[in-house]
Biopython code that builds the backbone (N, CA, C, O; Angstrom):
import numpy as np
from Bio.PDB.StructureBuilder import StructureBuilder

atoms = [
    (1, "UNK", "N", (84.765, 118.287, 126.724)),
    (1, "UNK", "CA", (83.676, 118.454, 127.642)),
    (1, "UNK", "C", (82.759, 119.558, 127.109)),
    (1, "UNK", "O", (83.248, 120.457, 126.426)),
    (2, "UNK", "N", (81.495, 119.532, 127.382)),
    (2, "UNK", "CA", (80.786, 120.362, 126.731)),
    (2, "UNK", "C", (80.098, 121.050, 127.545)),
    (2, "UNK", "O", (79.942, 120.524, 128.647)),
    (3, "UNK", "N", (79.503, 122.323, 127.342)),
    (3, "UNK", "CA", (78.939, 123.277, 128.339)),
    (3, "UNK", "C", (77.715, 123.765, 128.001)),
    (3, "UNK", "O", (77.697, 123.912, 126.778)),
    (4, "UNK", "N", (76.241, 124.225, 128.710)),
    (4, "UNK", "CA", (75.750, 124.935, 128.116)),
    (4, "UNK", "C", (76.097, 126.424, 127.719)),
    (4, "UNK", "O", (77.270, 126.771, 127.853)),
    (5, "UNK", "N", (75.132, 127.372, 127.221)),
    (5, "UNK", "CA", (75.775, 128.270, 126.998)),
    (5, "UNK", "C", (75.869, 129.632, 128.180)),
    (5, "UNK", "O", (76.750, 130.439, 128.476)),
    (6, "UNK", "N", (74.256, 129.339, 128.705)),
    (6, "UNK", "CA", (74.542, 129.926, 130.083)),
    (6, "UNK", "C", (75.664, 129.506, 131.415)),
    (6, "UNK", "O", (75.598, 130.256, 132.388)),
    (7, "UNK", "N", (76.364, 128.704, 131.462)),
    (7, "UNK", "CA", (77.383, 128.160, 132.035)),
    (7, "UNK", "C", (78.686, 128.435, 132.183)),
    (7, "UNK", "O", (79.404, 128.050, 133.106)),
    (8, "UNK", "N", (79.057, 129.258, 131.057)),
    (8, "UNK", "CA", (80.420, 129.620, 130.380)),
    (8, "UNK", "C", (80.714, 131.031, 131.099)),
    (8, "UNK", "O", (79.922, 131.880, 131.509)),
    (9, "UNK", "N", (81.700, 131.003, 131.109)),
    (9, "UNK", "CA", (82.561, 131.986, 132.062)),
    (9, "UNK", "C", (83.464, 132.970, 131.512)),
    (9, "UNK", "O", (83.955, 132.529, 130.474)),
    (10, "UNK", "N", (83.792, 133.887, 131.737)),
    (10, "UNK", "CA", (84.865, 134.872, 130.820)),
    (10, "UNK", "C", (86.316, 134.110, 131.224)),
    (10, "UNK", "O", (86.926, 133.677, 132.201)),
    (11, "UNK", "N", (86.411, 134.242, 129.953)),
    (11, "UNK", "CA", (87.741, 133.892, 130.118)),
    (11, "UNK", "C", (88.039, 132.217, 129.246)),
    (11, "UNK", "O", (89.087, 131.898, 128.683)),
    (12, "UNK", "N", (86.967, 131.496, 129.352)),
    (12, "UNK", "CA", (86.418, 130.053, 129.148)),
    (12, "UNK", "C", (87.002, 129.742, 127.620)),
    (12, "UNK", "O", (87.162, 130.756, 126.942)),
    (13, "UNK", "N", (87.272, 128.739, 127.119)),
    (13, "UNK", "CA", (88.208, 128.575, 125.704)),
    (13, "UNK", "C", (87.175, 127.792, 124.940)),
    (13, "UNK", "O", (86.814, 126.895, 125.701)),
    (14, "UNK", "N", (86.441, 127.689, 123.646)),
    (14, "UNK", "CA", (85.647, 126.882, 123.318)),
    (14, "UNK", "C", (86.031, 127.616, 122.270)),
    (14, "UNK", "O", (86.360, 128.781, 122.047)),
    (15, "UNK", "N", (85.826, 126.052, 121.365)),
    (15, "UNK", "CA", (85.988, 125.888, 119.993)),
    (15, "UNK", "C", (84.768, 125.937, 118.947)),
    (15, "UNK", "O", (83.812, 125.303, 119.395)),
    (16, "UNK", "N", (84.541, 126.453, 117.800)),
    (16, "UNK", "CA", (83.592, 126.619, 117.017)),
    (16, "UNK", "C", (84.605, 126.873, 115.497)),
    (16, "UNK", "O", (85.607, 127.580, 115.385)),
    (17, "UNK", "N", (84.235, 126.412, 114.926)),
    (17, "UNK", "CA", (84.798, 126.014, 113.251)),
    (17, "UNK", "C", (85.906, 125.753, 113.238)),
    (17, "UNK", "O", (86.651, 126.286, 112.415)),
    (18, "UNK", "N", (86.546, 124.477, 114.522)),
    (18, "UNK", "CA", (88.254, 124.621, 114.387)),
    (18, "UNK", "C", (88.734, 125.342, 114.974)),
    (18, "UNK", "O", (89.946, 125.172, 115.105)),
    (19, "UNK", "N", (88.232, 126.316, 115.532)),
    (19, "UNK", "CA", (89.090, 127.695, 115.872)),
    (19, "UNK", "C", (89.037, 127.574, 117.866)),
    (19, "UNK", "O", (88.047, 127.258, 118.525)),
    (20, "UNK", "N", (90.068, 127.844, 118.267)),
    (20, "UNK", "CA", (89.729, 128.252, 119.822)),
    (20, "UNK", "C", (89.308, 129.559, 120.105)),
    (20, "UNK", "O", (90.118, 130.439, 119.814)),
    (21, "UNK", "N", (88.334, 129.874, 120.558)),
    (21, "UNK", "CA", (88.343, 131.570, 121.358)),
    (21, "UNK", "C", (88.052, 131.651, 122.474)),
    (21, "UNK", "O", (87.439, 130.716, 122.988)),
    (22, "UNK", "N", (88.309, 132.516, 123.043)),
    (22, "UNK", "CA", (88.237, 133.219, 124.470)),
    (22, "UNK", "C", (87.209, 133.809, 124.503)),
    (22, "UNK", "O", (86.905, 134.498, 123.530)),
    (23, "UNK", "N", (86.232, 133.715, 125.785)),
    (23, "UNK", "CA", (85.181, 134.535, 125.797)),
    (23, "UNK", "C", (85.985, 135.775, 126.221)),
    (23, "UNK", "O", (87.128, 135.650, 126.662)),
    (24, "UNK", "N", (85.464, 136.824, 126.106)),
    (24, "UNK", "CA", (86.023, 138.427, 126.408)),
    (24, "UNK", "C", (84.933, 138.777, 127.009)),
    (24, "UNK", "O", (85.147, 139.324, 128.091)),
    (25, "UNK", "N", (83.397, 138.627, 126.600)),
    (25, "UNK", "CA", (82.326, 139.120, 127.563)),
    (25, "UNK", "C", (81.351, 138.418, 127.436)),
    (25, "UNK", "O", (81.159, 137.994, 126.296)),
    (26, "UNK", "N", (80.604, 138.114, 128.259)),
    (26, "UNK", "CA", (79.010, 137.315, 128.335)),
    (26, "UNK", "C", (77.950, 138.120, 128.722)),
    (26, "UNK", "O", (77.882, 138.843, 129.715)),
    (27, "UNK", "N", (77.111, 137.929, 127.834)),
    (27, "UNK", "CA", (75.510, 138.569, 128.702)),
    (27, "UNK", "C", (74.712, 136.703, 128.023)),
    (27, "UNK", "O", (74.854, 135.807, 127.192)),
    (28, "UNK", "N", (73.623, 137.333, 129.555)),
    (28, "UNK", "CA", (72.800, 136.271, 129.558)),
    (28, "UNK", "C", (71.260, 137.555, 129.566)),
    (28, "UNK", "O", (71.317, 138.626, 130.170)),
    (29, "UNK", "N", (70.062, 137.099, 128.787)),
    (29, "UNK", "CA", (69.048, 137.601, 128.937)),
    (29, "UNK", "C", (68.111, 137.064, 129.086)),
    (29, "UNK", "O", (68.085, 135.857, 128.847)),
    (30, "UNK", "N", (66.739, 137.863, 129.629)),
    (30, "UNK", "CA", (65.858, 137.219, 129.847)),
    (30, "UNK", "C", (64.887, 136.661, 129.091)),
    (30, "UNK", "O", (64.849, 136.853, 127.875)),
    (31, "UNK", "N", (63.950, 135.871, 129.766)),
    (31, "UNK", "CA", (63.052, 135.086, 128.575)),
    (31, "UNK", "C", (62.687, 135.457, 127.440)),
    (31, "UNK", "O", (62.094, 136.536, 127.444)),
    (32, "UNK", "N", (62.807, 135.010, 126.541)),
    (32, "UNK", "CA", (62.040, 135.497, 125.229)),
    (32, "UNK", "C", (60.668, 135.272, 125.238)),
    (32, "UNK", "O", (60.084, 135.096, 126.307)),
    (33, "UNK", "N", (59.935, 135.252, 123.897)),
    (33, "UNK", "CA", (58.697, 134.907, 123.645)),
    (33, "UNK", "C", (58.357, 133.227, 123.189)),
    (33, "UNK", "O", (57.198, 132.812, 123.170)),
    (34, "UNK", "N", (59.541, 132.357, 122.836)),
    (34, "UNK", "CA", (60.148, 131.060, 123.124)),
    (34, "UNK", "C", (59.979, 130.459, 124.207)),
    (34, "UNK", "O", (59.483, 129.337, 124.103)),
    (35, "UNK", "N", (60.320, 130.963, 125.623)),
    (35, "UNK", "CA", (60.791, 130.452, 126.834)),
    (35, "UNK", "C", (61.623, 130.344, 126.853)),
    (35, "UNK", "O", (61.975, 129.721, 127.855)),
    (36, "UNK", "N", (62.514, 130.667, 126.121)),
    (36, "UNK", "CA", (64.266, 130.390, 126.360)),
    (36, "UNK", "C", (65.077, 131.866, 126.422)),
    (36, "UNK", "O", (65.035, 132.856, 125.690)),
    (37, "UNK", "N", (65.756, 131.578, 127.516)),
    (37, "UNK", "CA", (66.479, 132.841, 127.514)),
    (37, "UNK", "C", (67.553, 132.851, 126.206)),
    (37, "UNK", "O", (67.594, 131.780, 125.600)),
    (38, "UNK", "N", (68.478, 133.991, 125.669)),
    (38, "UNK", "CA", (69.793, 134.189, 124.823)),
    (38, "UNK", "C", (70.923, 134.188, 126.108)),
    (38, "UNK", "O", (70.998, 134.305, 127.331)),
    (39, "UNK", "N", (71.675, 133.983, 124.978)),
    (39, "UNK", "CA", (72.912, 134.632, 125.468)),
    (39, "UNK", "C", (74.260, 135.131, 124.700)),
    (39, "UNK", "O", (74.863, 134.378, 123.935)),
    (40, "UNK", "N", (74.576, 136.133, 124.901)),
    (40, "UNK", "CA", (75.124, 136.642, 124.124)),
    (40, "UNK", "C", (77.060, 136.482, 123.892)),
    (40, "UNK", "O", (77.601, 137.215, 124.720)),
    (41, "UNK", "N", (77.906, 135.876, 123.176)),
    (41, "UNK", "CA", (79.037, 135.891, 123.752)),
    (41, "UNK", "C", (80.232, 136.610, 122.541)),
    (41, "UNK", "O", (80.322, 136.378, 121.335)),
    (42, "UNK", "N", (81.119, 137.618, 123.489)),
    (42, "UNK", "CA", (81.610, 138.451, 122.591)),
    (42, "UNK", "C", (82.766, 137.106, 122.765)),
    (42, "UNK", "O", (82.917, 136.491, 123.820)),
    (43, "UNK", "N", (83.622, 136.786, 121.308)),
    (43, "UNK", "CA", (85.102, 136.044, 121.247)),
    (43, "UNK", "C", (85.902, 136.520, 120.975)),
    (43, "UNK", "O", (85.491, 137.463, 120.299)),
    (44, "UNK", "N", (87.232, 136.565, 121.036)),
    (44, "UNK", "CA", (88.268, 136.393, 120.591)),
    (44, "UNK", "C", (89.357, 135.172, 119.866)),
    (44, "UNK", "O", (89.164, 134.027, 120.272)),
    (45, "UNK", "N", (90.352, 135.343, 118.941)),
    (45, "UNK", "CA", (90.821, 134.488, 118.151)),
    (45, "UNK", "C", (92.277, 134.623, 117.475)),
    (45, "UNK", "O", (92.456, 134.436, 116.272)),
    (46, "UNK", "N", (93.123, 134.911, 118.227)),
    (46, "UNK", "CA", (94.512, 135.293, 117.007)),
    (46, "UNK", "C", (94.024, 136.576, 116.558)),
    (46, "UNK", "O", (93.889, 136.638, 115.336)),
    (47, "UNK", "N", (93.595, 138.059, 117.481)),
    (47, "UNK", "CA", (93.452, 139.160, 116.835)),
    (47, "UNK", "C", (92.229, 139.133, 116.224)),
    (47, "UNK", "O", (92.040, 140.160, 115.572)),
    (48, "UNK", "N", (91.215, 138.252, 116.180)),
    (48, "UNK", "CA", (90.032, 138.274, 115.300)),
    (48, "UNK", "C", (88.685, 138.478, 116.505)),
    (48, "UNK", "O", (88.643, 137.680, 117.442)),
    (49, "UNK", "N", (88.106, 139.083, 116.445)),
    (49, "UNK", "CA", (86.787, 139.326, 116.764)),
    (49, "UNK", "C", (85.825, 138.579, 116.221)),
    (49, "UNK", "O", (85.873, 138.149, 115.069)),
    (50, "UNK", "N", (84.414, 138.283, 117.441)),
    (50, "UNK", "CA", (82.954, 137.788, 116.800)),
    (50, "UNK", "C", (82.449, 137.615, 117.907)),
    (50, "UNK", "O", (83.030, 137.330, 118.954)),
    (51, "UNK", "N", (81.163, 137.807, 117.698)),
    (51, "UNK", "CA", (80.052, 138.138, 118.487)),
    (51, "UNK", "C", (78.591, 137.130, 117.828)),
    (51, "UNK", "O", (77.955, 137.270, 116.783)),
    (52, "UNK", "N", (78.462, 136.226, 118.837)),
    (52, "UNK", "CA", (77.401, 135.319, 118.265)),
    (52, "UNK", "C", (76.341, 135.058, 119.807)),
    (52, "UNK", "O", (76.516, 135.105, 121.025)),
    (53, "UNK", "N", (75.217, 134.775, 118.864)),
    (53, "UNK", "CA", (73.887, 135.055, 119.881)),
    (53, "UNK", "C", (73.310, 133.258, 119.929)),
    (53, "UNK", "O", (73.051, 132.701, 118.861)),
    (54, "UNK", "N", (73.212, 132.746, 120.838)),
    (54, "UNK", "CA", (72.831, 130.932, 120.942)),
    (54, "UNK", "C", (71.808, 131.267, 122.196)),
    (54, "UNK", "O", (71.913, 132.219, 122.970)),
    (55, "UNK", "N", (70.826, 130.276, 122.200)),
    (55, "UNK", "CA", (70.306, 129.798, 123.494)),
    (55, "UNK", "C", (71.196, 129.491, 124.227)),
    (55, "UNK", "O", (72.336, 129.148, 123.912)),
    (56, "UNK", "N", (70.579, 129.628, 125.626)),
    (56, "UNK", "CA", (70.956, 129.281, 127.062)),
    (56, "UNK", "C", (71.606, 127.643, 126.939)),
    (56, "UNK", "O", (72.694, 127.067, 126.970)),
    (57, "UNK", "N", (70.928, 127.504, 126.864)),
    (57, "UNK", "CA", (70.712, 125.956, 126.765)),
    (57, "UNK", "C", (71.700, 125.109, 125.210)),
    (57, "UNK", "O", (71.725, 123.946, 124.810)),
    (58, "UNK", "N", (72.286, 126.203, 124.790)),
    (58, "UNK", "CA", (73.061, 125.577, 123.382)),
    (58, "UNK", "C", (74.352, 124.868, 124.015)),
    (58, "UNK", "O", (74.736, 125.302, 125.102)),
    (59, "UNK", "N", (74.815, 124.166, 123.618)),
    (59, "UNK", "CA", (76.116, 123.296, 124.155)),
    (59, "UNK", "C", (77.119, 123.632, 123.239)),
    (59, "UNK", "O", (76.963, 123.640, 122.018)),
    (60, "UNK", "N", (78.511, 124.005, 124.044)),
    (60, "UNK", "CA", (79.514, 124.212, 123.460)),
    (60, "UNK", "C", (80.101, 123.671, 123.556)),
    (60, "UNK", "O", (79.908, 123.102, 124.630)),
    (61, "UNK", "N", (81.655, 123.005, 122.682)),
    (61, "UNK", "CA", (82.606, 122.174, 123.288)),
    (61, "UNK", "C", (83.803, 122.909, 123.851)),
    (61, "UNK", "O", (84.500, 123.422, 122.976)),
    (62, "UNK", "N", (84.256, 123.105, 125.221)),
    (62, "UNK", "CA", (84.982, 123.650, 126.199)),
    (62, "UNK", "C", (86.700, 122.790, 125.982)),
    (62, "UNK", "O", (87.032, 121.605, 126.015)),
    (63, "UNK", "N", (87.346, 123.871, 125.797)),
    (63, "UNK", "CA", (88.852, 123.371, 125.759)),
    (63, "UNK", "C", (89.552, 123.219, 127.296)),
    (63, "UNK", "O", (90.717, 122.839, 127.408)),
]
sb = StructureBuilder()
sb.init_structure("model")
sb.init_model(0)
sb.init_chain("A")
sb.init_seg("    ")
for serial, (resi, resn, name, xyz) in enumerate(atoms, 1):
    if name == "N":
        sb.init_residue(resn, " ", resi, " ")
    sb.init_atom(name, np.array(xyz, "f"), 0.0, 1.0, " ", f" {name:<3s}", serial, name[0])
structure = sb.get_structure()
């Protein structure tokens, strides 16, 4: 099932390169100069950290 990215919840499991992570923290911000808001989501992974920046509107696939 897939999610946008403003949608996603702490805690939420989504996969990106194979890998499952855990969101650990979300920020959502406001409009850019685009019209599209960011959003920001810190992950987790088996001890591994990452922090990646997508539109609101980017779709993730949700475990």
């Amino acid at each position: 099932m897939k999610k946008q990215a403003k949608d996603l919840k702490k805690g939420d499991k989504i996969k990106i390169l194979d890998k499952v992570w855990i969101i650990e923290f979300i920020e959502v911000s406001d409009s850019s100069k685009q019209g599209v808001s960011k959003t920001r989501l810190e992950l987790s992974s088996n001890g591994e950290k990452m922090a990646i920046i997508r539109p609101s509107n980017y779709p993730f696939e949700c475990i």
